[in-house]
C-alpha positions in Angstrom: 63.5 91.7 46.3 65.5 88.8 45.2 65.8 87.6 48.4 61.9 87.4 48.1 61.2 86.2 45.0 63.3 83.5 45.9 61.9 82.9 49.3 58.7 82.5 47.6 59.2 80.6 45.2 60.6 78.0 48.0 57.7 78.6 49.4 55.3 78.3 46.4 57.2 75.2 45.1 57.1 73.1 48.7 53.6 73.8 48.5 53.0 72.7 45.2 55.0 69.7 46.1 52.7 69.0 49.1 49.3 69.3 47.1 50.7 67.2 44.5 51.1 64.6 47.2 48.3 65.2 48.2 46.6 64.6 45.4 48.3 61.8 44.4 47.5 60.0 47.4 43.9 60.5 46.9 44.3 59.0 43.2 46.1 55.9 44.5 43.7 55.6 47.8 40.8 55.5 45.4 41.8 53.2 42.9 43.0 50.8 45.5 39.2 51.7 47.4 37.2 50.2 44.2 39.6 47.0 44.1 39.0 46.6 47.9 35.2 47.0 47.4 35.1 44.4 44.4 36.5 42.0 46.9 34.7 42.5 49.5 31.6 42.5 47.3 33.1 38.9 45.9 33.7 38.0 49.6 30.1 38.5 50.6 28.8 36.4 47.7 31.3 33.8 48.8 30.4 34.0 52.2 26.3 33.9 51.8 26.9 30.5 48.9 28.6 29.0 51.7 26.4 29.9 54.6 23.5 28.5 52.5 25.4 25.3 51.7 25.8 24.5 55.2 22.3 25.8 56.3 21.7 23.3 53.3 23.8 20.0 54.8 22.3 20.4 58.2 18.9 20.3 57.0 19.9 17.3 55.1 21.3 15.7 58.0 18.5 16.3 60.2 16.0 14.7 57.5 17.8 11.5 57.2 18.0 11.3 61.0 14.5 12.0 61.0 13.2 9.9 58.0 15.7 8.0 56.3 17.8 6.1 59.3 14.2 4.5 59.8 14.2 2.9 56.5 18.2 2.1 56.2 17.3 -1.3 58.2 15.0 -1.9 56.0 16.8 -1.1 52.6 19.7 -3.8 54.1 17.3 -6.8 54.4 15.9 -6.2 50.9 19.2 -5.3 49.2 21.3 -8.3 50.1 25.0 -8.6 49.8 26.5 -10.5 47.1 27.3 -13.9 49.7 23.8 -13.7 50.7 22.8 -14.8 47.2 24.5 -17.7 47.6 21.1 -19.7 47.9 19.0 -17.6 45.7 18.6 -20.9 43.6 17.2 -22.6 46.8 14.8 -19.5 47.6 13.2 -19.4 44.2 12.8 -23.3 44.1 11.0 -23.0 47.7 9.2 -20.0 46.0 7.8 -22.6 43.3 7.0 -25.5 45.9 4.7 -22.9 47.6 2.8 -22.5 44.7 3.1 -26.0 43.5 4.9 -25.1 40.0 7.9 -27.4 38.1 10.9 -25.1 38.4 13.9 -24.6 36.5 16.7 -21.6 37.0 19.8 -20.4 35.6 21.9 -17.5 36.1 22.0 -15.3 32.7 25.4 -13.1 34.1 26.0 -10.7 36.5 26.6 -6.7 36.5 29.3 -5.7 39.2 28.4 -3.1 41.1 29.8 0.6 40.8 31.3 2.5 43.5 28.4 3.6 45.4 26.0 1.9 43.4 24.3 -1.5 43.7 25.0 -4.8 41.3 22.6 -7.3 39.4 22.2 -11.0 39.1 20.6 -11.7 36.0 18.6 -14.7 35.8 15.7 -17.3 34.1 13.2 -18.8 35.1 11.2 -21.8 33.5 7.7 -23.0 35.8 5.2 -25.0 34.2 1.6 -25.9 35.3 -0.9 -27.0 34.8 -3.2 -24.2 36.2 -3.2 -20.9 34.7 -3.9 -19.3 38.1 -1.0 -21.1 39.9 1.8 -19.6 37.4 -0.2 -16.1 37.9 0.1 -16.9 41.6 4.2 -17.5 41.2 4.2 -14.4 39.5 2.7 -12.7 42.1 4.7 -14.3 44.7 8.0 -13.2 42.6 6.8 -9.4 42.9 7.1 -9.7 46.7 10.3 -12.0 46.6 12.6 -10.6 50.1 14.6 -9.4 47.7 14.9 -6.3 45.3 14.4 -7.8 42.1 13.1 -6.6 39.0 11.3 -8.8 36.3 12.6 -8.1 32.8 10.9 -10.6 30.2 7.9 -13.0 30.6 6.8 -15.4 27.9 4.3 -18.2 27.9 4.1 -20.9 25.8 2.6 -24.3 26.0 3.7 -27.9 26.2 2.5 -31.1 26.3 -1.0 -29.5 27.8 1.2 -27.7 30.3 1.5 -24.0 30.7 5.7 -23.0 30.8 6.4 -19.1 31.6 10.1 -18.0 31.4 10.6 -15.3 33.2 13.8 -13.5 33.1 14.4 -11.1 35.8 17.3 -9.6 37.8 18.2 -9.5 41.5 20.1 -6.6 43.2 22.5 -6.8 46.0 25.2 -4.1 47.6 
């Protein structure tokens, strides 16, 4: 009987060792099964943000082939460069023979431009008249200058019987 009591417990204990195995590779399959699904779960989320961002982009890009190359000409003949402005004394004073207005400029400082941004020419304005409507006509013409330009300040005052608007205003360039 010895001989099978120890047989069996040989027997008993290789068995034990097996299912113990066993059931330690189960425990460490499983733990490492959740980690693996958390990733995958992350790797899907990943995978859908990026998938949108470049459904996103191409959109994008077909738009401004669509729409927005058409106006880029456009955008570069109002938006002049900085050496274009050069003469933008000269263009204002043939702005003021046009509507038969006395004319005086001077810059008031500049704004560089940022990176990626566009920069500004400050500057003022004095035209006197006579005629009311020929300064109003100035005016109007300075809204549709070729160039991007906004209009900051008018004032009008009067001297000598003559009408004098100072306008102070900036123009942009790239």
């Amino acid at each position: 009987m010895n001989h099978f009591k120890k047989r069996f417990t040989i027997e008993l204990s290789i068995s034990l060792l097996i299912v113990l195995a066993l059931f330690s590779g189960i425990l460490f399959f499983r733990s490492n099964m959740s980690d693996y699904t958390g990733k995958i779960i992350a790797a899907r989320a990943l995978l859908a943000s990026r998938t949108a961002s470049v459904s996103n982009s191409a959109d994008l890009r077909s738009q401004y082939r669509n729409k927005a190359s058409n106006y880029l000409n456009v955008l570069y003949n109002i938006i002049p460069s900085y050496d274009q402005l050069i003469n933008l004394n000269q263009d204002f004073q043939s702005l003021a023979a046009q509507n038969k207005v006395g004319y005086g400029f001077s810059f008031a400082g500049e704004v560089p431009k940022p990176a990626g941004g566009l920069g500004s020419i400050a500057f003022v304005l004095d035209v006197s008249s006579d005629d009311f409507n020929s300064l109003m006509s100035f005016l109007k013409s300075l809204q549709n200058f070729r160039y991007l330009n906004s209009i900051d300040n008018i004032s009008m005052k009067t001297s000598n019987a003559a009408l004098v608007m100072v306008v102070k205003g900036r123009v942009f360039y790239r």
